[in-house]
Backbone atoms as SQL, in Angstrom:
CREATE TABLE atoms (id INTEGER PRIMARY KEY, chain TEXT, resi INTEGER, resn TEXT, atom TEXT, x REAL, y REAL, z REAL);
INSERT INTO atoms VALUES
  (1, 'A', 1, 'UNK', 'N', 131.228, 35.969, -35.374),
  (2, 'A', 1, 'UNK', 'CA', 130.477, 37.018, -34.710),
  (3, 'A', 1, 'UNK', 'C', 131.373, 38.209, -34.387),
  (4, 'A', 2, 'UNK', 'N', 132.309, 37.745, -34.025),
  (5, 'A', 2, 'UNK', 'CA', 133.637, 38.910, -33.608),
  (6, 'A', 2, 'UNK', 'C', 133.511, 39.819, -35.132),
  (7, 'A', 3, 'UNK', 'N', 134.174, 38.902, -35.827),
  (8, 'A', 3, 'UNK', 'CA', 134.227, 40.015, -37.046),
  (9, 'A', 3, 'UNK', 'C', 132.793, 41.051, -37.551),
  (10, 'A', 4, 'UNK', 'N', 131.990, 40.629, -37.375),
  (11, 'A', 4, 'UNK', 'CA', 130.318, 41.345, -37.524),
  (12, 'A', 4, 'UNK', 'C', 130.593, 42.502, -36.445),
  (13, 'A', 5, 'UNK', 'N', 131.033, 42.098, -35.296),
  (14, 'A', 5, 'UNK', 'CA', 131.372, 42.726, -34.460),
  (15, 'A', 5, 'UNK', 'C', 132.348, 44.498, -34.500),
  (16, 'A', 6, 'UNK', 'N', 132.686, 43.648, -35.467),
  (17, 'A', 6, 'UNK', 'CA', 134.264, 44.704, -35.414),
  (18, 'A', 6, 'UNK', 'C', 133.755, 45.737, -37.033),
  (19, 'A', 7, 'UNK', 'N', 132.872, 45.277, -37.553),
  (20, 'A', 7, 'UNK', 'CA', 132.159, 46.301, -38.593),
  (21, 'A', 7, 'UNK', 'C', 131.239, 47.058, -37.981),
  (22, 'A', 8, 'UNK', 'N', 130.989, 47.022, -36.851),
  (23, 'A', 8, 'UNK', 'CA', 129.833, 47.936, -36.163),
  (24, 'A', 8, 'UNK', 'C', 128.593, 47.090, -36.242),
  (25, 'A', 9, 'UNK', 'N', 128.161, 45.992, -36.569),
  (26, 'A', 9, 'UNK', 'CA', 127.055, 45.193, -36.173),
  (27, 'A', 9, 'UNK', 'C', 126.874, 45.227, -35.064),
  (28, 'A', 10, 'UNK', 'N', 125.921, 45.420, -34.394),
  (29, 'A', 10, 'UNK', 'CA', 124.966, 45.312, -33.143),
  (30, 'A', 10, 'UNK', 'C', 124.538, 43.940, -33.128),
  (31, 'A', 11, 'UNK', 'N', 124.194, 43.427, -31.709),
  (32, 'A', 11, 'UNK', 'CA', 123.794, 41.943, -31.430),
  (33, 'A', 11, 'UNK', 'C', 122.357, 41.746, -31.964),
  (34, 'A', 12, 'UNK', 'N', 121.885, 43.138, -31.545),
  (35, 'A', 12, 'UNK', 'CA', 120.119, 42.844, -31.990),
  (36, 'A', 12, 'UNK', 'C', 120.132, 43.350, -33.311),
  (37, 'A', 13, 'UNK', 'N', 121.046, 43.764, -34.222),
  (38, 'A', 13, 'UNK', 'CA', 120.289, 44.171, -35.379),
  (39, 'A', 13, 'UNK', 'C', 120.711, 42.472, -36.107),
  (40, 'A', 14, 'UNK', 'N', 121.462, 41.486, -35.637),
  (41, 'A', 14, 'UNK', 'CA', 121.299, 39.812, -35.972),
  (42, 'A', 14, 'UNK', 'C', 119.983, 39.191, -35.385),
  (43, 'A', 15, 'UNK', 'N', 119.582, 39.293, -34.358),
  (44, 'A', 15, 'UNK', 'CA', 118.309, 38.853, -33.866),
  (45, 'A', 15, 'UNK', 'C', 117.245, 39.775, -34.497),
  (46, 'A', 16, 'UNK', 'N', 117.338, 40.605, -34.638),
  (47, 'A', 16, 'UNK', 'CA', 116.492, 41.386, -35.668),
  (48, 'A', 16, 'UNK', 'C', 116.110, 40.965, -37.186),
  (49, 'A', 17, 'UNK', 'N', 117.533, 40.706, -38.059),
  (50, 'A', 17, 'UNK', 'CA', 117.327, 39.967, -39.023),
  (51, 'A', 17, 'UNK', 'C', 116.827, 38.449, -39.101),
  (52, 'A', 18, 'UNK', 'N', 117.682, 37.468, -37.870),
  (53, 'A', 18, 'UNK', 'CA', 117.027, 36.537, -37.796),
  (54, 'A', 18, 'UNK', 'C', 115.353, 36.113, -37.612),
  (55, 'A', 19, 'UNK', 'N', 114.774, 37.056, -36.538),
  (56, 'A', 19, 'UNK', 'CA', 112.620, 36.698, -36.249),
  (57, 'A', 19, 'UNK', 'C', 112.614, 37.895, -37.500),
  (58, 'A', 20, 'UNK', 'N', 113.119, 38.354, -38.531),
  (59, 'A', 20, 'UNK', 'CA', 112.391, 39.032, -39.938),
  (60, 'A', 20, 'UNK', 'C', 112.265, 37.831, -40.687),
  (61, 'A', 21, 'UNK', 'N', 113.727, 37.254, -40.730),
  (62, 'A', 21, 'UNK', 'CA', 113.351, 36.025, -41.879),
  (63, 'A', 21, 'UNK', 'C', 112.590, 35.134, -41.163),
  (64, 'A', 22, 'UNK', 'N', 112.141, 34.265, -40.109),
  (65, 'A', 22, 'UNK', 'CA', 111.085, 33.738, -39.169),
  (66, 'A', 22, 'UNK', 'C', 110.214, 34.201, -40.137),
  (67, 'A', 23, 'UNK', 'N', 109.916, 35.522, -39.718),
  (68, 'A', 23, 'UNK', 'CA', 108.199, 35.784, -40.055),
  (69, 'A', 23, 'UNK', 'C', 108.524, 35.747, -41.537),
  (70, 'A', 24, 'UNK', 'N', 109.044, 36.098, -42.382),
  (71, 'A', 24, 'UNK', 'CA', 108.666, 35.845, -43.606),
  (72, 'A', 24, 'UNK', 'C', 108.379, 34.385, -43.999),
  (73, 'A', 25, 'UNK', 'N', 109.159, 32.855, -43.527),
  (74, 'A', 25, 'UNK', 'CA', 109.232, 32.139, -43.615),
  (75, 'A', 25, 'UNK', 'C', 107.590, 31.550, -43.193),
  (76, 'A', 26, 'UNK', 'N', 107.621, 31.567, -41.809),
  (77, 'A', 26, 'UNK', 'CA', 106.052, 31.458, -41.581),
  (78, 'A', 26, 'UNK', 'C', 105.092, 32.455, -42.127),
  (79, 'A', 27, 'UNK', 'N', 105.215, 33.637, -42.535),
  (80, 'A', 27, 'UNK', 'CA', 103.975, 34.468, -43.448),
  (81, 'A', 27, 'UNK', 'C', 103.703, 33.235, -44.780),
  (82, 'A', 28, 'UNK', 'N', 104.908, 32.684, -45.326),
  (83, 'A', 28, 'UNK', 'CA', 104.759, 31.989, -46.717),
  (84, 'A', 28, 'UNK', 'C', 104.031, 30.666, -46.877),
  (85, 'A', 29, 'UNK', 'N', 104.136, 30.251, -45.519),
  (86, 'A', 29, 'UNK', 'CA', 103.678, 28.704, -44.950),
  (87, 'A', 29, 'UNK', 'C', 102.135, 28.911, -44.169),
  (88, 'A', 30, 'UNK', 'N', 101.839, 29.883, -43.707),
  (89, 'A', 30, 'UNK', 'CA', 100.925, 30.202, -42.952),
  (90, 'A', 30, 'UNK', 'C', 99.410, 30.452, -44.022),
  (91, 'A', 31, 'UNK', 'N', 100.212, 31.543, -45.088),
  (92, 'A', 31, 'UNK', 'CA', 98.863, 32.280, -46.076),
  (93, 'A', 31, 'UNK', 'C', 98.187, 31.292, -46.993),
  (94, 'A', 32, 'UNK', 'N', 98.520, 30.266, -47.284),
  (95, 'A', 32, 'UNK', 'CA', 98.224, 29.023, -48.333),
  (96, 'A', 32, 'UNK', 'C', 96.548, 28.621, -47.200),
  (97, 'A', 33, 'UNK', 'N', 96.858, 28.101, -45.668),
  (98, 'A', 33, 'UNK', 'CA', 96.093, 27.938, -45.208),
  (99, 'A', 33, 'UNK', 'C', 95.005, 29.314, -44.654),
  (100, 'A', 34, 'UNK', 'N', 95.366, 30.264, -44.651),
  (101, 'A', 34, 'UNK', 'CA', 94.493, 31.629, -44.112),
  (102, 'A', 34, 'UNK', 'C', 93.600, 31.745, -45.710),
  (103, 'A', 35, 'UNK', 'N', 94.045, 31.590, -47.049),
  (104, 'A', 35, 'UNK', 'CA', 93.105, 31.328, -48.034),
  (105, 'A', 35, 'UNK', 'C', 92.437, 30.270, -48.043),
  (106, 'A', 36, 'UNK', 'N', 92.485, 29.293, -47.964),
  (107, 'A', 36, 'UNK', 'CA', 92.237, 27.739, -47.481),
  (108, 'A', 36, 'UNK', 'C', 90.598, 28.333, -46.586),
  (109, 'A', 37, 'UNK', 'N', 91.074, 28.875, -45.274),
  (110, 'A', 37, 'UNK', 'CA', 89.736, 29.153, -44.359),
  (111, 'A', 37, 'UNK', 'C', 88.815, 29.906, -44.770),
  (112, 'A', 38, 'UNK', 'N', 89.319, 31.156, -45.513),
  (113, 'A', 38, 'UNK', 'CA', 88.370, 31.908, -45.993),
  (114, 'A', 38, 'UNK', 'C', 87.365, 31.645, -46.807),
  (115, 'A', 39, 'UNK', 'N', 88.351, 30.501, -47.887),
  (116, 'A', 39, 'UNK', 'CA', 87.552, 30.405, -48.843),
  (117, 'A', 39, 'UNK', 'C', 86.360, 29.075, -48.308),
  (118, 'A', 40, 'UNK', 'N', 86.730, 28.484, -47.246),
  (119, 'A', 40, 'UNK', 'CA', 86.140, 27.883, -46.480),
  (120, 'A', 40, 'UNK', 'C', 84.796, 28.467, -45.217),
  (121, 'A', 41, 'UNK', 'N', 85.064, 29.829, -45.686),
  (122, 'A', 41, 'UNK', 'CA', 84.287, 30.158, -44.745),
  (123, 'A', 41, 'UNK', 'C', 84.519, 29.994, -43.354),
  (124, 'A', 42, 'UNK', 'N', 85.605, 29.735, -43.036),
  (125, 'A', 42, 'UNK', 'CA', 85.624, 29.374, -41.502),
  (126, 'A', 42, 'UNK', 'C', 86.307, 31.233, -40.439),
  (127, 'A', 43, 'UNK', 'N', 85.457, 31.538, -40.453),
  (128, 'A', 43, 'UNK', 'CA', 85.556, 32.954, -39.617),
  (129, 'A', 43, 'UNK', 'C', 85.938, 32.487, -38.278),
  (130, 'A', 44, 'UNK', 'N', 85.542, 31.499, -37.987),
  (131, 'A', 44, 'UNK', 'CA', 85.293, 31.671, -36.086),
  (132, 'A', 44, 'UNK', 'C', 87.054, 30.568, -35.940),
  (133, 'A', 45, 'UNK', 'N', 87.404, 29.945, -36.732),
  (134, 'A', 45, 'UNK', 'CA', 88.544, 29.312, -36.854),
  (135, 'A', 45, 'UNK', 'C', 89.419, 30.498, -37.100),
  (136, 'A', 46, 'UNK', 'N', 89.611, 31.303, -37.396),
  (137, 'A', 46, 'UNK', 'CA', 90.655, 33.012, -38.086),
  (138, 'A', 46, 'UNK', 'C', 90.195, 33.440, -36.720),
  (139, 'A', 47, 'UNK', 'N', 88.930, 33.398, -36.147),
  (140, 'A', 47, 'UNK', 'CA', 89.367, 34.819, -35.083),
  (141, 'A', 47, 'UNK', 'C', 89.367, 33.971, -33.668),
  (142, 'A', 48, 'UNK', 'N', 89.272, 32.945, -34.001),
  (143, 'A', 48, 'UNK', 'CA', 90.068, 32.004, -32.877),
  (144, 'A', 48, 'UNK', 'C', 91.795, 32.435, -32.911),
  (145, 'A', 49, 'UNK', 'N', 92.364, 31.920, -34.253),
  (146, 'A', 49, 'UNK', 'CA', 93.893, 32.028, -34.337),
  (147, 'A', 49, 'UNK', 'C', 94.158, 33.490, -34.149),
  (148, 'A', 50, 'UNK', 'N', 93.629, 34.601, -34.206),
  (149, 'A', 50, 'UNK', 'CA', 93.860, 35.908, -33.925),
  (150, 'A', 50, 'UNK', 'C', 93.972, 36.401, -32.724),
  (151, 'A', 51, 'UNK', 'N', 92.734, 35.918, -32.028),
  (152, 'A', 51, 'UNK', 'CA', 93.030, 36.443, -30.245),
  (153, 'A', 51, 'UNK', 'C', 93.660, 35.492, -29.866),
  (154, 'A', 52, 'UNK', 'N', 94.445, 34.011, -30.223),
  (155, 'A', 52, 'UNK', 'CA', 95.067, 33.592, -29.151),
  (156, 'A', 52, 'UNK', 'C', 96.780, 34.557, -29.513),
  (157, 'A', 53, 'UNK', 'N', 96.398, 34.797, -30.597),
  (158, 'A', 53, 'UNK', 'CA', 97.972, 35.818, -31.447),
  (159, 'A', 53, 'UNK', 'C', 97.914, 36.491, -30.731),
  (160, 'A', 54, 'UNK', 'N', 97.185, 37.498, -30.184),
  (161, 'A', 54, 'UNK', 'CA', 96.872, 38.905, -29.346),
  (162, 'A', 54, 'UNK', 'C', 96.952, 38.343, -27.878),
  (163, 'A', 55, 'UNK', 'N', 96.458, 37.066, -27.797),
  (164, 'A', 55, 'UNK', 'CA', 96.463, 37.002, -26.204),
  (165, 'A', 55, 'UNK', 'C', 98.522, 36.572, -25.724),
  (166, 'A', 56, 'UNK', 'N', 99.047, 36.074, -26.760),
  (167, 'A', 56, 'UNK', 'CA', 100.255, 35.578, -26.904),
  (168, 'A', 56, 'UNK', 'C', 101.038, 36.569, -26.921),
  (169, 'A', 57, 'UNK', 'N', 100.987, 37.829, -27.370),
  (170, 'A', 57, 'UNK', 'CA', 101.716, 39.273, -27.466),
  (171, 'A', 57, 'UNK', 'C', 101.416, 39.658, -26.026),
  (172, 'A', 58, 'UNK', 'N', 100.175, 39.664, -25.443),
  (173, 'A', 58, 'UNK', 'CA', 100.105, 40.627, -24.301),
  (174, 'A', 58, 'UNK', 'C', 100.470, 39.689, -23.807),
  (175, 'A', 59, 'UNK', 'N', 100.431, 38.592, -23.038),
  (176, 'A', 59, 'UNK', 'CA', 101.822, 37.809, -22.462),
  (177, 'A', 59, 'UNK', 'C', 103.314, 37.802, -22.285),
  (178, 'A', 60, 'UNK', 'N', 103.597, 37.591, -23.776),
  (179, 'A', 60, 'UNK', 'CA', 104.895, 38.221, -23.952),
  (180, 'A', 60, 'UNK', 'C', 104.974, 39.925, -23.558),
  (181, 'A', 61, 'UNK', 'N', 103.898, 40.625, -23.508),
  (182, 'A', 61, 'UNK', 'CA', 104.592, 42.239, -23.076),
  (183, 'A', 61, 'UNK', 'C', 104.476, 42.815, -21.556),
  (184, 'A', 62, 'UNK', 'N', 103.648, 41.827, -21.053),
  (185, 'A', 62, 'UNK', 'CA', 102.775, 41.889, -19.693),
  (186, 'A', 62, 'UNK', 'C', 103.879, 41.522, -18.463),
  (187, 'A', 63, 'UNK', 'N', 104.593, 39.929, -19.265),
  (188, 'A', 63, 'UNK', 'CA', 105.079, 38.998, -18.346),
  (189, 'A', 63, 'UNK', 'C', 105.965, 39.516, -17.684),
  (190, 'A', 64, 'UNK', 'N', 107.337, 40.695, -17.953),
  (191, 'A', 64, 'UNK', 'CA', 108.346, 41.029, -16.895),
  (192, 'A', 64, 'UNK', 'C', 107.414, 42.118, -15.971),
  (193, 'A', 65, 'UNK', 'N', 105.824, 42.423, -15.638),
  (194, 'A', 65, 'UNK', 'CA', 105.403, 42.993, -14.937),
  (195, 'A', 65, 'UNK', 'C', 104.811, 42.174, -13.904),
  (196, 'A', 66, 'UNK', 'N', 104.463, 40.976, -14.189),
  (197, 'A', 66, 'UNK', 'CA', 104.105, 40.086, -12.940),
  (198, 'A', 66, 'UNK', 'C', 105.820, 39.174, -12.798),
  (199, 'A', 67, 'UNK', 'N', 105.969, 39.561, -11.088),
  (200, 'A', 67, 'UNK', 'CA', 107.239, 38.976, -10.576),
  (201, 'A', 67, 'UNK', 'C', 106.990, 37.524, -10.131),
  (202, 'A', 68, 'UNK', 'N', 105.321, 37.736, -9.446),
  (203, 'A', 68, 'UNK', 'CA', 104.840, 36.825, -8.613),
  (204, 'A', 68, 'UNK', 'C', 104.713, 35.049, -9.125),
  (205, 'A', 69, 'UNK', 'N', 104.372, 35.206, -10.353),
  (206, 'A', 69, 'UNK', 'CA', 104.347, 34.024, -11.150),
  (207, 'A', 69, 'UNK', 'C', 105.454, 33.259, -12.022),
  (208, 'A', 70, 'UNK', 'N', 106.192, 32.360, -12.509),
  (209, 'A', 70, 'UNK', 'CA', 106.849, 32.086, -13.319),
  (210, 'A', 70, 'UNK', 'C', 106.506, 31.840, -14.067),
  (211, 'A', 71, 'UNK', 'N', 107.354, 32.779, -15.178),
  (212, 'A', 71, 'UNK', 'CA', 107.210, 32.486, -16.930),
  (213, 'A', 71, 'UNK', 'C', 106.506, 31.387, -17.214),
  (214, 'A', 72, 'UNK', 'N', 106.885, 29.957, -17.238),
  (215, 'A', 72, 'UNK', 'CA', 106.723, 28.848, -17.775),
  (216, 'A', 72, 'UNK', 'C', 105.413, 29.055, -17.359),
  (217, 'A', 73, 'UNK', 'N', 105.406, 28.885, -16.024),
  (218, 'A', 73, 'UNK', 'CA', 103.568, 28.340, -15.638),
  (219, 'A', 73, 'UNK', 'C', 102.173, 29.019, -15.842),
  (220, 'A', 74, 'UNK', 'N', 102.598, 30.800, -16.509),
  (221, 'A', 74, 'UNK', 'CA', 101.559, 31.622, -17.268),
  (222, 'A', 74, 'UNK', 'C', 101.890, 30.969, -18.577),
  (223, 'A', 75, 'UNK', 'N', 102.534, 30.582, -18.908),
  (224, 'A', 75, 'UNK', 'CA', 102.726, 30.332, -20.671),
  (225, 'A', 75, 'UNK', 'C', 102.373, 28.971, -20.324),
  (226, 'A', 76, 'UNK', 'N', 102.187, 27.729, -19.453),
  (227, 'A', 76, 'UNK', 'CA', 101.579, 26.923, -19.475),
  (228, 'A', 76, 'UNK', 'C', 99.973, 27.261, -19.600),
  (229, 'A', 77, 'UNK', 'N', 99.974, 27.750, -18.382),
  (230, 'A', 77, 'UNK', 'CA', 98.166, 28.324, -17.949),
  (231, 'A', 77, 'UNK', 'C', 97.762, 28.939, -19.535),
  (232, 'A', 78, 'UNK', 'N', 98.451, 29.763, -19.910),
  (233, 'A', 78, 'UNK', 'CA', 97.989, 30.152, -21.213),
  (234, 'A', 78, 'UNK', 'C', 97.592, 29.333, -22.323),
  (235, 'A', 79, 'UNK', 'N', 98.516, 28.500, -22.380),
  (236, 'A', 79, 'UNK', 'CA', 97.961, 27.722, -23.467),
  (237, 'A', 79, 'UNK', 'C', 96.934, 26.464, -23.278),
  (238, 'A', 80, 'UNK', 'N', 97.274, 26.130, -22.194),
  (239, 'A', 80, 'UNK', 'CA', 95.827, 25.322, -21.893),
  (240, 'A', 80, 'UNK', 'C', 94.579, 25.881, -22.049),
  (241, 'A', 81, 'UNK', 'N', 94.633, 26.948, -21.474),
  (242, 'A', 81, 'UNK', 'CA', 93.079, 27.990, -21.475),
  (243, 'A', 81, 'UNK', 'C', 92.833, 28.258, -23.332),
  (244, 'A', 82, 'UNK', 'N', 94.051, 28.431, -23.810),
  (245, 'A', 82, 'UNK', 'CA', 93.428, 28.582, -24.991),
  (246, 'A', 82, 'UNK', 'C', 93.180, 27.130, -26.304),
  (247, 'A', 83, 'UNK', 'N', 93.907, 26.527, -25.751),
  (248, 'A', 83, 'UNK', 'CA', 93.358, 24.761, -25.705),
  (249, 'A', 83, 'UNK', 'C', 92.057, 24.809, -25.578),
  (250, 'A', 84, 'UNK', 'N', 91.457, 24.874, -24.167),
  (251, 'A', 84, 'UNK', 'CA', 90.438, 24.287, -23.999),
  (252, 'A', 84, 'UNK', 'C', 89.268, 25.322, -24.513),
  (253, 'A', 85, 'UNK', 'N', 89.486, 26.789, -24.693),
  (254, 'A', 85, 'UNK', 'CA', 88.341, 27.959, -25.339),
  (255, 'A', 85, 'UNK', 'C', 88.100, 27.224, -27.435),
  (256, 'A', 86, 'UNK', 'N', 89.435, 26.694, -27.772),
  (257, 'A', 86, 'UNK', 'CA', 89.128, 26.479, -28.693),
  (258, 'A', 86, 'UNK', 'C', 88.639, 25.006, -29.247),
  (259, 'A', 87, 'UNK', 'N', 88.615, 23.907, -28.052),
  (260, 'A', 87, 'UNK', 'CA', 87.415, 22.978, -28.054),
  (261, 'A', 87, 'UNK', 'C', 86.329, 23.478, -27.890),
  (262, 'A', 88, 'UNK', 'N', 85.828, 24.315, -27.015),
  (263, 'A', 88, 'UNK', 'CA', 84.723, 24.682, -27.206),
  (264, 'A', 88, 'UNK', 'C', 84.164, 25.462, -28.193),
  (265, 'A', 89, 'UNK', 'N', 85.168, 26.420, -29.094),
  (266, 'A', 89, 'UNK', 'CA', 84.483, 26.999, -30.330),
  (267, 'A', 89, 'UNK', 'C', 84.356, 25.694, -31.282),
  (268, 'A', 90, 'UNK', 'N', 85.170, 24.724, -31.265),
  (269, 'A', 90, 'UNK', 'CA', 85.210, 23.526, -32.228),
  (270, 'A', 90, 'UNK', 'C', 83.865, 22.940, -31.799),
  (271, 'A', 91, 'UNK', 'N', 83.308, 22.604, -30.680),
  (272, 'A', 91, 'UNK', 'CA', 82.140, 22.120, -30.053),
  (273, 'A', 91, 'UNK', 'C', 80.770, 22.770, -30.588),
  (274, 'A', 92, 'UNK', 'N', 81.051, 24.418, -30.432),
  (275, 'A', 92, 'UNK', 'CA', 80.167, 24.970, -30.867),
  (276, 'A', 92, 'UNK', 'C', 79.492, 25.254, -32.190),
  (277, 'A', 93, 'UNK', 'N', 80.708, 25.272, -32.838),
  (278, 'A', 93, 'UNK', 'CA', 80.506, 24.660, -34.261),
  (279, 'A', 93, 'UNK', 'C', 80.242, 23.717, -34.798),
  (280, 'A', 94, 'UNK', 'N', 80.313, 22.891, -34.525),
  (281, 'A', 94, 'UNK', 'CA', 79.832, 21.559, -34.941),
  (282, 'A', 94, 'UNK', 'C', 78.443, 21.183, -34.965),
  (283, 'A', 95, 'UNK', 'N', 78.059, 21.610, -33.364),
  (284, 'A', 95, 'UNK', 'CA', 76.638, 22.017, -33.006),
  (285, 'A', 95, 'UNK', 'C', 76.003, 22.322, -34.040),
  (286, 'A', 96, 'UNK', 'N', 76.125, 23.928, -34.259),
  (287, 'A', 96, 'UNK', 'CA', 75.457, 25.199, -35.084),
  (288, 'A', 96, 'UNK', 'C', 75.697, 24.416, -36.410),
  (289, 'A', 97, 'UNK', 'N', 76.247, 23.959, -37.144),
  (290, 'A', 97, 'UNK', 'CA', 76.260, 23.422, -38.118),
  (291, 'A', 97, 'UNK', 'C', 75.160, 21.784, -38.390),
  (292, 'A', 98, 'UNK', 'N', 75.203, 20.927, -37.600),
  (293, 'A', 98, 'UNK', 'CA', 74.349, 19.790, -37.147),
  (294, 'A', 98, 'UNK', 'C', 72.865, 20.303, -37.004),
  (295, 'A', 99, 'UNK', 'N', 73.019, 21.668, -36.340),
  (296, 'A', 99, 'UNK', 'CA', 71.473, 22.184, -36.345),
  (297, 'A', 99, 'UNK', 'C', 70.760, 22.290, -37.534),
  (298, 'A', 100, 'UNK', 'N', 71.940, 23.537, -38.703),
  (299, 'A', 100, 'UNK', 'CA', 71.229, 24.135, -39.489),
  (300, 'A', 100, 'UNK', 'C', 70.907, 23.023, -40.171),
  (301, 'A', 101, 'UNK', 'N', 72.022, 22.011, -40.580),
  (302, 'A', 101, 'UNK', 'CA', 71.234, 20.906, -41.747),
  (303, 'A', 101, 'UNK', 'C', 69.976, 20.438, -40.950),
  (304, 'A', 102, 'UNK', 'N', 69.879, 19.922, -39.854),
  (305, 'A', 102, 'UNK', 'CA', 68.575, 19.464, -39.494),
  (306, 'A', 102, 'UNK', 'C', 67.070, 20.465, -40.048),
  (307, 'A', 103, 'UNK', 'N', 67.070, 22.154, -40.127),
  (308, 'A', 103, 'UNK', 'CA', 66.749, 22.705, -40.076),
  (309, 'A', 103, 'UNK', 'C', 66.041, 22.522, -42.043),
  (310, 'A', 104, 'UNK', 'N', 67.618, 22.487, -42.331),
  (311, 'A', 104, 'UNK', 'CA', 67.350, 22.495, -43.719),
  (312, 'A', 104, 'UNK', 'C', 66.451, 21.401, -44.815),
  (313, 'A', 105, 'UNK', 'N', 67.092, 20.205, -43.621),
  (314, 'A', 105, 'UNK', 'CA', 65.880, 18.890, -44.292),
  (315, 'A', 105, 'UNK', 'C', 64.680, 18.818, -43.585),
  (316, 'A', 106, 'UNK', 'N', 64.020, 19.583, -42.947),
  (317, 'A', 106, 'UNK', 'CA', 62.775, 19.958, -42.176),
  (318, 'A', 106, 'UNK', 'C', 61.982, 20.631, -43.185);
């Protein structure tokens, strides 16, 4: 690190390269299944995984503005809540689906 150091490397332009290759790594592992849903039709499964993505960013950008709470226990609370919102889209689906065939052999 010293020597990176001593060429003018910056600490964050290594943590920088390191979450680039992250996301490329998970973009490559991730898109196999995001075609997978589509072609599955599963919309409400994609915009499930999207707002908990969005709810996970404004967390991470929110969190050094609340002093009052500790990290861990909003990022606990968080993910439970989004645990339990996405049993219930799983619930709800299942439903809406159980209906229409009933509907369909009627």
């Amino acid at each position: 690190m010293r020597q990176l150091f001593i060429l003018g490397i910056k600490e964050e332009y290594i943590y920088a390269g390191i979450v680039l290759l992250c996301l490329v790594v998970c973009y490559f592992f991730v898109q196999p299944l995001v075609i997978w849903l589509v072609k599955a039709r599963a919309d409400a499964a994609l915009s499930y995984l999207l707002s908990s993505l969005m709810i996970l960013v404004l967390l991470l950008y929110v969190r050094p503005d609340l002093n009052t709470m500790a990290p861990e226990s909003l990022l606990k609370i968080v993910l439970q809540c989004m645990g339990a919102f996405g049993g219930v889209v799983l619930v709800r689906n299942v439903y809406r689906r159980r209906v229409s065939k009933q509907k369909r052999s009627i």
